[in-house]
N, C-alpha and C positions, 0 to 999 in steps of 0.2 A: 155616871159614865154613859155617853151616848152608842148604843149598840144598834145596827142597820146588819139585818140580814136579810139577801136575798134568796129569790126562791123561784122555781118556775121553769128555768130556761130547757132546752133538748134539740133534739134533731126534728127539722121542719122541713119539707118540701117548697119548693117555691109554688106563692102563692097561699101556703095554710098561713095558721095562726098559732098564737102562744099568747099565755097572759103571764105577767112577771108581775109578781109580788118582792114586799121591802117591808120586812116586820122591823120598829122603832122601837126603841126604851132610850131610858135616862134622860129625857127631855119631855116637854109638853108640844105634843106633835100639832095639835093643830093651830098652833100659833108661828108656824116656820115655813117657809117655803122649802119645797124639797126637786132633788132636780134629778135626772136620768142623764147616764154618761156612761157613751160606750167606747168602747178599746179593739183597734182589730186585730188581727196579726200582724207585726212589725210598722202598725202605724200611732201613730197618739191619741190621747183621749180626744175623742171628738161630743161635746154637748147634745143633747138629745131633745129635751123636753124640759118643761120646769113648770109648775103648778103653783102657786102664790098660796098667802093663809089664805082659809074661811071664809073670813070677812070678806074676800073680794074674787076667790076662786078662779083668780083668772089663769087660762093656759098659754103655754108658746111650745115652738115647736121646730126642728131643724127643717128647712125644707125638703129634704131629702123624705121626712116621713110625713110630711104633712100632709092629711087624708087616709092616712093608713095606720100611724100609732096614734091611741087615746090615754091619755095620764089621767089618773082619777086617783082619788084617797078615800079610807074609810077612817073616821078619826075616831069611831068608837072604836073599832080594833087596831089603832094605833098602823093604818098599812097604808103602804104603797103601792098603784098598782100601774102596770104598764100593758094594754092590751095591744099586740102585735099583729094585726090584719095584711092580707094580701102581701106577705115575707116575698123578699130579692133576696137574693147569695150576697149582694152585698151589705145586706145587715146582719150578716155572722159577724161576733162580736160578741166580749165580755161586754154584761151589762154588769153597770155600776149604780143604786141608789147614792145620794148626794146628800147632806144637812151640816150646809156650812163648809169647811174643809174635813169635814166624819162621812168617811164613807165604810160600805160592807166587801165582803171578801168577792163579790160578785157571783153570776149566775149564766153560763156560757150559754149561748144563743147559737145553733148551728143550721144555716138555712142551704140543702142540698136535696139535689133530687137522687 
């Protein structure tokens, strides 16, 4: 059974940081691409980032955070990770890890001064 739990998020200032972690089981994680997808308040999921397997590590990124969120994995410890630099208000948002159509219960991201 594929299990994604996030972890990480709180209350930010605009401008700080956060790093958002996405613990994996029941699949072999470093052979999947895994993606980041956030939720705001009364709008829809919107695609975040997405990091490719291993073999090719490559990243992408919405442009809205492009230069400011960094997607990384660590595939010994099976995680996810999302580093959230120089935070806007409007990336307050449930974060969501991705693997396939399995996702985790999220981990609320709230950026306010």
């Amino acid at each position: 059974e594929v299990q994604l739990v996030e972890s990480g998020g709180g209350l930010v200032q605009p401008g700080g940081s956060l790093r958002l972690s996405c613990a994996a089981s029941g699949f072999t994680f470093g052979t999947v691409d895994m993606t980041w997808v956030r939720q705001a308040p009364g709008k829809d999921l919107e695609w975040v980032s997405l990091l490719t397997t291993s073999s090719t590590g490559s990243t992408r990124y919405t442009n809205s955070v492009k230069g400011r969120f960094t997607i990384s994995r660590d595939n010994n410890k099976n995680t996810l990770y999302l580093q959230l630099d120089n935070t806007k208000t409007e990336d307050t948002a449930m974060y969501y890890c991705f693997q396939g159509q399995n996702r985790g219960q999220g981990t609320q991201v709230t950026v306010s001064s």
